[in-house]
N, C-alpha and C positions, 0 to 999 in steps of 0.2 A: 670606583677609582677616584683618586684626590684629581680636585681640580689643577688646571695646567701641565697635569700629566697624562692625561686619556680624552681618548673622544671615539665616539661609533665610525666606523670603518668602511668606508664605503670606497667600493672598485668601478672605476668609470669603465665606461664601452668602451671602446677601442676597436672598430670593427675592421679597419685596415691595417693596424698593424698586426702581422700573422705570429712576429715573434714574442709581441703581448701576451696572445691567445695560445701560444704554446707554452711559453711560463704560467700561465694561468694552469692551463691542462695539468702540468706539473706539479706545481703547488696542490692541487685537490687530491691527484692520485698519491703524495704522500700522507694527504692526511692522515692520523692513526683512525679516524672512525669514518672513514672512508667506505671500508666495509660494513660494517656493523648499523650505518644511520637508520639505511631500509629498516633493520627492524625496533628502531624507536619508536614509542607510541605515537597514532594518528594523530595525536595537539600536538607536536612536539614543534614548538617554534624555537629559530637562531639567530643569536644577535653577535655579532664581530665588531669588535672592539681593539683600539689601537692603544695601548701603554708607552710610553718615552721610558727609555733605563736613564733616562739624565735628568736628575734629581731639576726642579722647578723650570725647565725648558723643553718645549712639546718638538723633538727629532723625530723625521720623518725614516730615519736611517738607522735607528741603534734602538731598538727596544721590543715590544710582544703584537703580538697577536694575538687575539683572545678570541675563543669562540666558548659562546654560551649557548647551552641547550635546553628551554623551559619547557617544561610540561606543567599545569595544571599553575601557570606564572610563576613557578618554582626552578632555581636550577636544579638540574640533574646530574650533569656534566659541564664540563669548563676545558679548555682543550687550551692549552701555553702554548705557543710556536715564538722561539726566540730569532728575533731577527735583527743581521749586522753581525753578531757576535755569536758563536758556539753556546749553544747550551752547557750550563757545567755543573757538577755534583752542588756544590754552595745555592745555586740556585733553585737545583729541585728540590732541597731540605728547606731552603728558606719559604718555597710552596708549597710543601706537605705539611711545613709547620704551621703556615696561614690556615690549613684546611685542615688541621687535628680533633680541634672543640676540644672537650676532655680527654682526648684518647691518644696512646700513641703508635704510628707507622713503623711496621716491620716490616724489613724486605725479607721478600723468599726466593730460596733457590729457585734455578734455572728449570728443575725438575719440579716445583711446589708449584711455581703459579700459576693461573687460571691458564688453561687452555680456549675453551667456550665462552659462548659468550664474546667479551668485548674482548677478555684477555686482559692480564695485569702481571705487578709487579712488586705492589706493594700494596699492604693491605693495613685498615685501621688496625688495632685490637681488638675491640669492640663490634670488629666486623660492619659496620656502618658504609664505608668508603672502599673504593678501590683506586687504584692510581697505574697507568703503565708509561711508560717514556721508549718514545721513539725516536730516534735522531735529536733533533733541535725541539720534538714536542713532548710535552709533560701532557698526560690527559688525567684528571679528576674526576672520580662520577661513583654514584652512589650504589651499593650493592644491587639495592632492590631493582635498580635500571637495567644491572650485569645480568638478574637474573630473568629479565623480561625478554632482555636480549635472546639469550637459553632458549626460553619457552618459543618466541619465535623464530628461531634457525631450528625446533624440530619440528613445526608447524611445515616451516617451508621443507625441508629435508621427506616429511610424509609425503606430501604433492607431490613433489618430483619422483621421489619413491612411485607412486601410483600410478604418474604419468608415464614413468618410465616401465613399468608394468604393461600398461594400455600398450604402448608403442611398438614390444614385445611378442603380445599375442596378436596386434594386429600382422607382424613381420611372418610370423611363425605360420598366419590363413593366409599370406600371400606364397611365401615360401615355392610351395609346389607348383603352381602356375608357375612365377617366373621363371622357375629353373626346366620346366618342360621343355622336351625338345633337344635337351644335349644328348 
């Protein structure tokens, strides 16, 4: 980020005020990768970051939120949460155009996009990037990340498969006992 317009973002404690911690609770549960972090890889370190939308003056009121996802000291994902103002079409194009390299962003239908995975919306050509926007958030992140994602919701998907197996034929030896006696 240009100097006098970003700085790392840090949230104080706030342990008595209750309506703090319920806007907080709030804010996390819309995050777009809210679901999906669990299965980021075990380095996966996050750095949040504050942007001003007003060109050479740092406002606490009117600009981004930036959430960076490093793995291996590399970004992977980049998560935009505009705040003060509505997210709007000019500004997702003006962030997918920062994040193209050579290539360019095709949106896909409603019926095309990823399902799995993190889920998207717009994708490089090149296949390299993915992108989804949710509300006020634009989220960034690299294929290879969408498809690690994949690998680990059927990881986890098998477990609970099994677990839920186990739980089953234990249900099925109790069965008879319980019901004895009607």
């Amino acid at each position: 980020m240009q100097p006098n317009l970003g700085k790392a973002f840090f949230r104080g404690k706030d342990k008595d005020n209750r309506d703090a911690e319920r806007e907080r609770q709030r804010e996390e549960r819309d995050q777009p990768f809210n679901e999906t972090k669990k299965f980021y890889p075990p380095d996966t370190a996050e750095g949040v970051y504050w942007k001003s939308a007003l060109a050479n003056q740092l406002s606490s009121e009117n600009g981004w939120k930036v959430h960076v996802f490093y793995a291996g000291g590399r970004s992977m994902a980049e998560a935009y949460q505009r705040v003060g103002e509505s997210l709007n079409e000019f500004e997702v194009r003006a962030l997918l155009s920062a994040n193209r390299g050579a290539s360019s962003w095709k949106k896909l239908s409603s019926e095309g996009g990823g399902t799995n995975g993190i889920g998207y919306d717009y994708e490089l050509e090149d296949g390299s990037m993915r992108a989804k926007q949710k509300g006020n958030w634009l989220m960034i992140f690299s294929t290879r990340l969408d498809n690690y994602v994949v690998e680990q919701q059927k990881v986890a998907k098998e477990i609970r498969d099994r677990e839920t197996e186990l739980q089953k034929k234990e249900q099925q030896g109790k069965a008879p006992e319980s019901v004895m006696g009607f």
